[in-house]
RODO-2510 file (C-alpha; in nm, 4 decimals, decimal comma):
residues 329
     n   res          X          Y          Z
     1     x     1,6379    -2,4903     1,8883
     2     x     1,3824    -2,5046     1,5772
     3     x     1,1186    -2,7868     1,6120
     4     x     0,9282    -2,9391     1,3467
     5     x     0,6016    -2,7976     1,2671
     6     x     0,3265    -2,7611     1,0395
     7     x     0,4038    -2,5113     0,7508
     8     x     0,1784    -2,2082     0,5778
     9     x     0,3481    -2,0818     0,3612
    10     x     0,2624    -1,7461     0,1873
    11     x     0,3985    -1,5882    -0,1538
    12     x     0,4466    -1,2313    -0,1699
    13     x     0,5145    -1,0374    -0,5184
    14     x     0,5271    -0,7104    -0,6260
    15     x     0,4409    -0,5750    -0,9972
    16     x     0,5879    -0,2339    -1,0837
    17     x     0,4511    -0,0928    -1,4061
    18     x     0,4774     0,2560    -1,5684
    19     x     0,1865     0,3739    -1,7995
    20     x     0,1797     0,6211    -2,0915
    21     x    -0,0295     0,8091    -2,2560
    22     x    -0,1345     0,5340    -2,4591
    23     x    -0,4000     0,3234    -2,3808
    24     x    -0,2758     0,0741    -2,6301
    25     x     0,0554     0,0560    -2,5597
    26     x    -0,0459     0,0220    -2,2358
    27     x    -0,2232    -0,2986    -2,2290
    28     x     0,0468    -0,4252    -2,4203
    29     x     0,2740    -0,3711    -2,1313
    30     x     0,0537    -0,5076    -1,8797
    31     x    -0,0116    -0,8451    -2,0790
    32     x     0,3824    -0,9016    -2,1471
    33     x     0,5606    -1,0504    -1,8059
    34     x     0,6596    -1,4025    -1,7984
    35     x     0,4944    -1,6060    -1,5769
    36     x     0,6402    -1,7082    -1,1876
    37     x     0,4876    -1,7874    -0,8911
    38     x     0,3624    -1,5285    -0,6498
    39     x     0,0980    -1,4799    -0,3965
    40     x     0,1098    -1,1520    -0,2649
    41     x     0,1611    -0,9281    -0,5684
    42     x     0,2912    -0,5692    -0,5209
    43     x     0,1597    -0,2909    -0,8365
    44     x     0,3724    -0,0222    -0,8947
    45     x     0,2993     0,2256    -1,1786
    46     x     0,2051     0,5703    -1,2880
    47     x    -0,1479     0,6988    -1,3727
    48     x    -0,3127     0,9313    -1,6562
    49     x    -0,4184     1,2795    -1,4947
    50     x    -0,6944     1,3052    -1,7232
    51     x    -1,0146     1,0825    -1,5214
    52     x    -1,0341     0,8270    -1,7799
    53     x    -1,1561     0,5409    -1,4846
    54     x    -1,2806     0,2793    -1,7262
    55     x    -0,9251     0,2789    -1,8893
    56     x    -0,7661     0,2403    -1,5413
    57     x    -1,0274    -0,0266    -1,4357
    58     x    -0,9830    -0,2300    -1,7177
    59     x    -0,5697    -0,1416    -1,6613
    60     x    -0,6089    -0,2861    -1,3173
    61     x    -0,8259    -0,5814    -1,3965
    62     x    -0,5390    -0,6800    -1,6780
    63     x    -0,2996    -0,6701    -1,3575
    64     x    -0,5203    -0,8600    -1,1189
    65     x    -0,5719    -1,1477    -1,3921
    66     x    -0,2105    -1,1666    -1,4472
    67     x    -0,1104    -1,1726    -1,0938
    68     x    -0,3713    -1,4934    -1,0510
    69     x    -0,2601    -1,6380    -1,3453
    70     x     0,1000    -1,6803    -1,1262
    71     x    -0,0977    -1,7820    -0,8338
    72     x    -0,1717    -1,4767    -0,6640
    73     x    -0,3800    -1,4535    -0,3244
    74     x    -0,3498    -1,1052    -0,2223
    75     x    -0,3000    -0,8117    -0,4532
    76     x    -0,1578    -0,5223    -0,3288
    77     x    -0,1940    -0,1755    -0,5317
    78     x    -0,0280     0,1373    -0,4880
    79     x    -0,2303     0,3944    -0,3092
    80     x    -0,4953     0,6525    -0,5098
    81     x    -0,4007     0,4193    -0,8233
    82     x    -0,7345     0,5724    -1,0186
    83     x    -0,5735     0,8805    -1,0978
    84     x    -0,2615     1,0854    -1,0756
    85     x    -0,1596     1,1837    -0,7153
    86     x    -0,3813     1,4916    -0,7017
    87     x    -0,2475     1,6281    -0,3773
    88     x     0,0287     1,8222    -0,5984
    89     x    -0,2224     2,0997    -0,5965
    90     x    -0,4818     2,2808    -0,3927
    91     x    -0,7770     2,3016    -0,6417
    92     x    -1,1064     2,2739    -0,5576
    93     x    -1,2028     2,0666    -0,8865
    94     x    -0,9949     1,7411    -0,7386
    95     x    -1,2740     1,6927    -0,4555
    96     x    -1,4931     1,5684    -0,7431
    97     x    -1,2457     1,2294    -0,7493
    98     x    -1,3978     1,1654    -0,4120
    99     x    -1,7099     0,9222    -0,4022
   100     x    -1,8682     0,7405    -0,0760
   101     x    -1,7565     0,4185    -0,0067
   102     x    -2,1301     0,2919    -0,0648
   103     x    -2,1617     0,1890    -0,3906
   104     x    -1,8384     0,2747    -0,5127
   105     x    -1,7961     0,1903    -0,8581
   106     x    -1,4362     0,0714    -0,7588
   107     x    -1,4453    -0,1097    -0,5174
   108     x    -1,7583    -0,3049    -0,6627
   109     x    -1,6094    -0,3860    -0,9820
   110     x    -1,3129    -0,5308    -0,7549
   111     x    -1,5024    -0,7336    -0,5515
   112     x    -1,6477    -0,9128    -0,8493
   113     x    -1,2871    -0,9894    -1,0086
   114     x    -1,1871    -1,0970    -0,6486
   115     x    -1,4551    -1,3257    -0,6022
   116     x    -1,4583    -1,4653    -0,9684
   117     x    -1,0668    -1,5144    -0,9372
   118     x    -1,0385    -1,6230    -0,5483
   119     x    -0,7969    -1,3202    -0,4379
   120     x    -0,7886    -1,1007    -0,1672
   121     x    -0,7648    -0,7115    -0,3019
   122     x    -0,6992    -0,3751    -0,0915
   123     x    -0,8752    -0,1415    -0,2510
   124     x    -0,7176     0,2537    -0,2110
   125     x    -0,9790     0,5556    -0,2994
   126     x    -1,0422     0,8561    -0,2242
   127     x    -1,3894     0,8580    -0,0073
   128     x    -1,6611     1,0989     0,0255
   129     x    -1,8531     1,1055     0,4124
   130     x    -2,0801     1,3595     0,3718
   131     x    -1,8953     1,6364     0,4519
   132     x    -1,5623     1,5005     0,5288
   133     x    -1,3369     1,3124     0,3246
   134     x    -1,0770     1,0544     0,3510
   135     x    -0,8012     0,9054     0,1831
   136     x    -0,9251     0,5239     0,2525
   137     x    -0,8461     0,1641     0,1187
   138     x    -1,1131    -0,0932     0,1413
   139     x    -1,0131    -0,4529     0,2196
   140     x    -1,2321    -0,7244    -0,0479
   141     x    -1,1887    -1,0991     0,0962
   142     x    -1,1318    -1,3792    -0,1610
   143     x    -1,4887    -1,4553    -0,1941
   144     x    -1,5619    -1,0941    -0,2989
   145     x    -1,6824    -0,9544     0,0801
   146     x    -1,5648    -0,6152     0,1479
   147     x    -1,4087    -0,6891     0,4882
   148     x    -1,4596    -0,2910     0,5843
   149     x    -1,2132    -0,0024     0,5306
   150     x    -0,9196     0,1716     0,6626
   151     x    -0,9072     0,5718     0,7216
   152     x    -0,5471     0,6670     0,6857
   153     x    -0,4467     0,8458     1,0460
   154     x    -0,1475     1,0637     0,9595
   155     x    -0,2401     1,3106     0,7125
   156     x     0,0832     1,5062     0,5142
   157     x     0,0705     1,8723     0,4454
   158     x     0,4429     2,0130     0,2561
   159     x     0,5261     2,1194    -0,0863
   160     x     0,3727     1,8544    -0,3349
   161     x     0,2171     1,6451    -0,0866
   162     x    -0,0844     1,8494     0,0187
   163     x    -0,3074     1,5936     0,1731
   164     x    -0,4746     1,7843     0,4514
   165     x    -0,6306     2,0487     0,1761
   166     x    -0,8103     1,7146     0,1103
   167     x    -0,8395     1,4263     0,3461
   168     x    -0,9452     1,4694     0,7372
   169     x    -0,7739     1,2716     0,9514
   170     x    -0,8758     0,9074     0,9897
   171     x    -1,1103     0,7829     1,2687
   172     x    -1,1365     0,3994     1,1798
   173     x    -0,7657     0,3365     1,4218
   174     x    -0,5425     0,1276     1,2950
   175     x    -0,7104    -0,2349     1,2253
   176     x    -0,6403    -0,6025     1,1222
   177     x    -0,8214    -0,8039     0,8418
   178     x    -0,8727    -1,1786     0,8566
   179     x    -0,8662    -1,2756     0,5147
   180     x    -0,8994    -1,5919     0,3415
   181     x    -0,5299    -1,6168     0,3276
   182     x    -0,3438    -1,4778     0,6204
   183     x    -0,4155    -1,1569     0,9052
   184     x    -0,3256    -0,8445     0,7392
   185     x    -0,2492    -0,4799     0,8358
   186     x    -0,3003    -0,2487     0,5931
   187     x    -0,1802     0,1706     0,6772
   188     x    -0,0858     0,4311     0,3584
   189     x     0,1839     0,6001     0,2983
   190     x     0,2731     0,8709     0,5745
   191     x     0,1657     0,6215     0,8066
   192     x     0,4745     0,4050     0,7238
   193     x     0,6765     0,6745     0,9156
   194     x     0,5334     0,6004     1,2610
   195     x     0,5944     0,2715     1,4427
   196     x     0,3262     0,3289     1,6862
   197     x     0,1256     0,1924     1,3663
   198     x     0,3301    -0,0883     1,2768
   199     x     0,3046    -0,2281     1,6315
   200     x    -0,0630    -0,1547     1,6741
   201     x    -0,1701    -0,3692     1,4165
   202     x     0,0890    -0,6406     1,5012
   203     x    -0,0647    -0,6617     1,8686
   204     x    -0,3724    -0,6933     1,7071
   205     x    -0,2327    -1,0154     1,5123
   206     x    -0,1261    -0,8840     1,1976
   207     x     0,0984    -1,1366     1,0127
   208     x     0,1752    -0,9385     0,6991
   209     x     0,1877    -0,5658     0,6754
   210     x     0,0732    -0,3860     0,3796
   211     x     0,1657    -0,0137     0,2588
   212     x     0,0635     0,0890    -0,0567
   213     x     0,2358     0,4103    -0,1431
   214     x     0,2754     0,7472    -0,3406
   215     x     0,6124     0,8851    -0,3452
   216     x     0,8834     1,0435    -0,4907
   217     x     1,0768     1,3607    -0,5546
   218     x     1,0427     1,7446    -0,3374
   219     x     0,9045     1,9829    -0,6098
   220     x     1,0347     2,2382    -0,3441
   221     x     1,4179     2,0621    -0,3917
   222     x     1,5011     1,8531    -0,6533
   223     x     1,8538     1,7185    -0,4604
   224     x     1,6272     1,5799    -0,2086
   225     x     1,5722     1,1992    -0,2306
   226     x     1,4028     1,0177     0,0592
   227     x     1,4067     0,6620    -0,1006
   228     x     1,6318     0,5085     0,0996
   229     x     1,5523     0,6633     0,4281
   230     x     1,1741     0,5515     0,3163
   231     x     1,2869     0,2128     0,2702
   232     x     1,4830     0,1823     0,6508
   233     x     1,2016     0,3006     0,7999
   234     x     0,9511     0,0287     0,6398
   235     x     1,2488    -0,2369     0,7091
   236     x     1,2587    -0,1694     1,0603
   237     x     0,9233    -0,2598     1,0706
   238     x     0,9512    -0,5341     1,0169
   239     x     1,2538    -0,6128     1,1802
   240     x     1,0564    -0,4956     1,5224
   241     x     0,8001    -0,6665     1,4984
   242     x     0,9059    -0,9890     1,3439
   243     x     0,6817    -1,0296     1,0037
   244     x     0,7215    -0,9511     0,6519
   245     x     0,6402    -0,6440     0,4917
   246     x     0,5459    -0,5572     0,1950
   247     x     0,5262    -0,1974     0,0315
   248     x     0,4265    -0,0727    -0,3191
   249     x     0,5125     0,2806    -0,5060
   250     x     0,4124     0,3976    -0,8022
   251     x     0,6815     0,5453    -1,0609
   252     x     0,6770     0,7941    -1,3647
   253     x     0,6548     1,1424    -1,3830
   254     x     0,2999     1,3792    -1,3255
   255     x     0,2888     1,6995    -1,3845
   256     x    -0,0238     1,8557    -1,2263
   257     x    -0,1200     2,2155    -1,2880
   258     x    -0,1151     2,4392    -0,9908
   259     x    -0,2277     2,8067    -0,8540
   260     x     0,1552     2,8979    -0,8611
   261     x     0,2123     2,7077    -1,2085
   262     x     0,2896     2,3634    -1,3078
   263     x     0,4320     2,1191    -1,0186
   264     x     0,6247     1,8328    -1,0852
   265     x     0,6931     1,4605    -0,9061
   266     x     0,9075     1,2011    -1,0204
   267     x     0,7711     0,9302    -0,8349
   268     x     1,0704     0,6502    -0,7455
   269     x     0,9202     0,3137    -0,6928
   270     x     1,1531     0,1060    -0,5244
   271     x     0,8702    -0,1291    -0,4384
   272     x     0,9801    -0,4117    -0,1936
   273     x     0,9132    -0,6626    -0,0095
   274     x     1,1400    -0,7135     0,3379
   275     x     1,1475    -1,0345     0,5716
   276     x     1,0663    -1,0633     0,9344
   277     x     1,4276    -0,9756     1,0485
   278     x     1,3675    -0,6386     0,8089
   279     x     1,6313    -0,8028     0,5236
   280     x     1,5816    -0,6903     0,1843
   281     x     1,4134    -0,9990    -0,0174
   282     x     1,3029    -0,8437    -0,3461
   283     x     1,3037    -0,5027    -0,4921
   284     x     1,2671    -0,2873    -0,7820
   285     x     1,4351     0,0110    -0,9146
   286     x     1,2903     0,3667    -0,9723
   287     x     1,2370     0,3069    -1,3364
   288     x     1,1973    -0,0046    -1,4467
   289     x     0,8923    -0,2584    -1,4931
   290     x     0,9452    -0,5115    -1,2224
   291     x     0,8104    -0,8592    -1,0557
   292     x     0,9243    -0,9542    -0,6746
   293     x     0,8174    -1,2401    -0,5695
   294     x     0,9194    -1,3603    -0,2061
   295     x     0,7685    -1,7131     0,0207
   296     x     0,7174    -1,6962     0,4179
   297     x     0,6361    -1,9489     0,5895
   298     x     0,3645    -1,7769     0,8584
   299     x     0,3744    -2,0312     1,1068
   300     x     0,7823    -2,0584     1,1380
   301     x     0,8116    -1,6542     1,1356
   302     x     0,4901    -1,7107     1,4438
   303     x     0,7807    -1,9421     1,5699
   304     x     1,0249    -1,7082     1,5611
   305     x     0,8238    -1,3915     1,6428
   306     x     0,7143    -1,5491     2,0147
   307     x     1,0980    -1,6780     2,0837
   308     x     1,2186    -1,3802     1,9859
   309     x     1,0720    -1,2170     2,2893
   310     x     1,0103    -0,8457     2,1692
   311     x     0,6008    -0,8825     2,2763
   312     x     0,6876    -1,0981     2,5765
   313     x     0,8986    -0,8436     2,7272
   314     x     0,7063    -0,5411     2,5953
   315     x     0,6240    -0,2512     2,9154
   316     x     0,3155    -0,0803     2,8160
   317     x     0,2977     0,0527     3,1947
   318     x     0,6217     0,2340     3,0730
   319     x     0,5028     0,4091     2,7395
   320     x     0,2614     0,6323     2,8785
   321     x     0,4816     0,8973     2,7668
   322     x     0,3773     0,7888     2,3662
   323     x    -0,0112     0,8982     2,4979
   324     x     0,1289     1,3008     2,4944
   325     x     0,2726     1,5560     2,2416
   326     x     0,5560     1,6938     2,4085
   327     x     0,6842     1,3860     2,6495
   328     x     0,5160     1,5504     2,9669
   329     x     0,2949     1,3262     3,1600
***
């Protein structure tokens, strides 16, 4: 039986945006969707290799503004959104995209749009520790205060997705961000693949997950399409753990020149947003611009997530098992 209660209701929407080549052309895009509510927006799009940053951080400020100007509270952008996904290659020249998370010329130029507009940003870069580095997102409240970052824990290493020539693996755990707005988990990418992370951040309080994303097609075999499997995954998720989820992808095509020749990735959006039973409430296609926009109230999925009973009868005297490699205790 559902009893009356106060409401807090949250807006989630996802942009998905392709760039070219030109810069003009570009902008143009970026300035042309009608306006709709949203709270939560989701950015999908793909990137210039070359490092023109100004261009993408004026790209991404363009995005931001719109997204407030539909009543935005939380942006969400796709993961290493300064640049094309690098990790196509093993060159030593693509460390030089990595910068210490002090100072970063990124994140502080989002922190002032956050603050001057009121919105909660995730910021994904790739960050320089002395000598290790990490593929990291930053987490900038709606008053502008970086709320700390997130290391990304599971680290990729196959054709076209050659993290671990680049990032170590992440030491921060998996955390939970009081915002302004609502609790929020935030894990990237290959993380999405692992419900051990889902949960951990949920029994930390998370109300909203966030996974901002980059992928798409297997240079190694071009019949191989993950999308949907992908998508499942993220949806069960949710469905688990009772509370909405929202993931972003970039699309287009990069081409990035490698010690074997060029390699190629045709990166599939699909960005969407899924409810707290896991059901599909907005999505986009692999190729087309695209706005989801989806409500939740936080306090009746709360409602729903304690009667439910999945945390109430939860055995963590039982999982052990999850603390080894191979299943022997």
């Amino acid at each position: 039986m559902e009893m009356e209660g106060r409401r807090r209701e949250v807006v989630v929407s996802s942009l998905q945006f392709a760039c070219s080549d030109d810069i003009s052309s570009n902008v143009a895009s970026a300035e042309r969707f009608p306006l709709s509510p949203l709270s939560l927006p989701l950015f999908s799009f793909s990137l210039l290799l070359e490092k023109k940053v100004n261009f993408a951080h004026n790209l991404l400020c363009r995005l931001v503004r719109e997204a407030h100007a539909k009543g935005a509270n939380i942006v969400l952008i796709q993961e290493l959104f300064e640049g094309y996904y690098f990790c196509q290659a093993q060159r030593e020249d693509y460390f030089q995209r990595a910068k210490p998370y002090k100072d970063h010329p990124t994140i502080a130029r989002m922190q002032k749009l956050a603050k001057e507009l009121g919105v909660v940003i995730p910021v994904s870069f790739f960050e320089e520790a002395n000598t290790a580095h990490y593929n990291s997102i930053a987490i900038i409240d709606a008053d502008g205060t970086d709320l700390g970052i997130y290391r990304k824990s599971h680290i990729p290493d196959g054709p076209g997705y050659q993290e671990k020539f680049y990032f170590n693996p992440g030491d921060t755990g998996f955390k939970v961000f009081q915002t302004k707005f609502a609790k929020i988990g935030v894990a990237i990418c290959w993380d999405q693949w692992f419900p051990e992370a889902a949960r951990a951040m949920v029994l930390q309080g998370a109300e909203v997950l966030f996974y901002p994303t980059a992928i798409g097609s297997e240079p190694q075999d071009q019949g191989l399409d993950s999308r949907d499997h992908w998508r499942r995954v993220m949806q069960g998720h949710a469905g688990a753990n009772v509370v909405p989820l929202v993931a972003s992808n970039r699309i287009g095509k990069e081409i990035i020149e490698t010690e074997h020749g060029p390699s190629q990735i045709t990166f599939y959006g699909n960005s969407f947003i899924a409810g707290p039973t896991g059901e599909i409430v907005a999505e986009a296609d692999d190729k087309t611009e695209a706005v989801l926009v989806a409500q939740f109230d936080l306090e009746k999925i709360k409602s729903k997530r304690q009667s439910w009973g999945v945390f109430r009868d939860r055995r963590p005297d039982l999982y052990k098992v999850l603390l080894t490699m191979d299943g022997n205790l």
